[in-house]
C-alpha positions as CSV (number, residue, x, y, z in Angstrom):
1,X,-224.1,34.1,-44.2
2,X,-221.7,36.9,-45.1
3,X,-218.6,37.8,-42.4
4,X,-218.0,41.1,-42.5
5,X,-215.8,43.3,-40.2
6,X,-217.9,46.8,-39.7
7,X,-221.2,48.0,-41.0
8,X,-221.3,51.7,-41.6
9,X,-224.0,53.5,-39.0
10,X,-225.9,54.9,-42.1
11,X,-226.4,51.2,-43.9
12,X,-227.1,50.3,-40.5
13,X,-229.8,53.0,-40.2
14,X,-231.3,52.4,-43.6
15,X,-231.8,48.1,-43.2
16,X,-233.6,49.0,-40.1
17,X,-236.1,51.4,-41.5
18,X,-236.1,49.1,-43.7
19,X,-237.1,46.4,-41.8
20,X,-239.5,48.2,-39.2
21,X,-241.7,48.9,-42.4
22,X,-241.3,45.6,-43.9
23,X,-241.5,43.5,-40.5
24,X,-243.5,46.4,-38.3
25,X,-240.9,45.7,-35.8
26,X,-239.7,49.4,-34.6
27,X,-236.5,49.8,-35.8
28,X,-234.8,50.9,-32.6
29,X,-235.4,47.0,-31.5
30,X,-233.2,46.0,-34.8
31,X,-230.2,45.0,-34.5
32,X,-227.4,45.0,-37.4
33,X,-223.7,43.6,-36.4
34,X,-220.4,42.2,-37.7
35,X,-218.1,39.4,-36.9
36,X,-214.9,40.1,-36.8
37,X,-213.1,38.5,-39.9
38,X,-210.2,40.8,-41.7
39,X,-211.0,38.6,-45.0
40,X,-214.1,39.6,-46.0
41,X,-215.1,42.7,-48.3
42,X,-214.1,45.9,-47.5
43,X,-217.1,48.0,-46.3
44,X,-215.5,51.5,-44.9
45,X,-213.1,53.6,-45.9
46,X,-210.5,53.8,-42.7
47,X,-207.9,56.5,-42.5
48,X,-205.4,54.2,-41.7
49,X,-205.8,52.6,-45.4
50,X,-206.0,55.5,-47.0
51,X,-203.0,55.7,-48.5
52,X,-202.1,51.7,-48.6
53,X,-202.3,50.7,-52.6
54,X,-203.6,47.0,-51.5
55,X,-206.8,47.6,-49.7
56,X,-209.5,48.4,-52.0
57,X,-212.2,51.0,-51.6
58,X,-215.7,49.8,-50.4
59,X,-217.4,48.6,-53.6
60,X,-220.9,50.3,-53.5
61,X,-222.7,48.1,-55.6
62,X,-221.5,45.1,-53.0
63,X,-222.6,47.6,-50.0
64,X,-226.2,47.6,-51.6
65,X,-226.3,44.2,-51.8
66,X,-225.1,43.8,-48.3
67,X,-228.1,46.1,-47.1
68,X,-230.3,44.4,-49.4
69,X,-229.3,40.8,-48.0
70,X,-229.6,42.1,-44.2
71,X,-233.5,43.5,-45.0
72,X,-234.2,40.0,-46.7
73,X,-232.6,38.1,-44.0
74,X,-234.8,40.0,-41.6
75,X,-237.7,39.7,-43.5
76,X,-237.6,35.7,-44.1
């Protein structure tokens, strides 16, 4: 299990279609959420850390593999 703080609506979107074609559950009855943790990866780019040189950017190789890990989860 990974804790992450947000998922992004469109990675949210995409595990679901995603999952309705793998699972042939519609994807309006998929849900995708977060725990709230403040240590895990970063997976949006706020405003308010925009400017602040110690958050990092969202890693997109990490976010694929986060959307990648929700489909298999959903799939097992």
């Amino acid at each position: 299990m990974v804790a992450i703080i947000f998922v992004t609506r469109p990675l949210a979107r995409r595990a679901r279609e995603r999952i309705a074609k793998i699972t042939g559950v519609p994807a309006e009855n998929v849900m995708v959420t977060a725990t709230h943790t403040h240590s895990a990866p970063v997976t949006v780019a706020y405003l308010s850390n925009e400017a602040d040189p110690v958050v990092p950017r969202p890693d997109p190789a990490y976010l694929q593999r986060l959307e990648d890990g929700v489909v298999a989860s959903a799939e097992a």
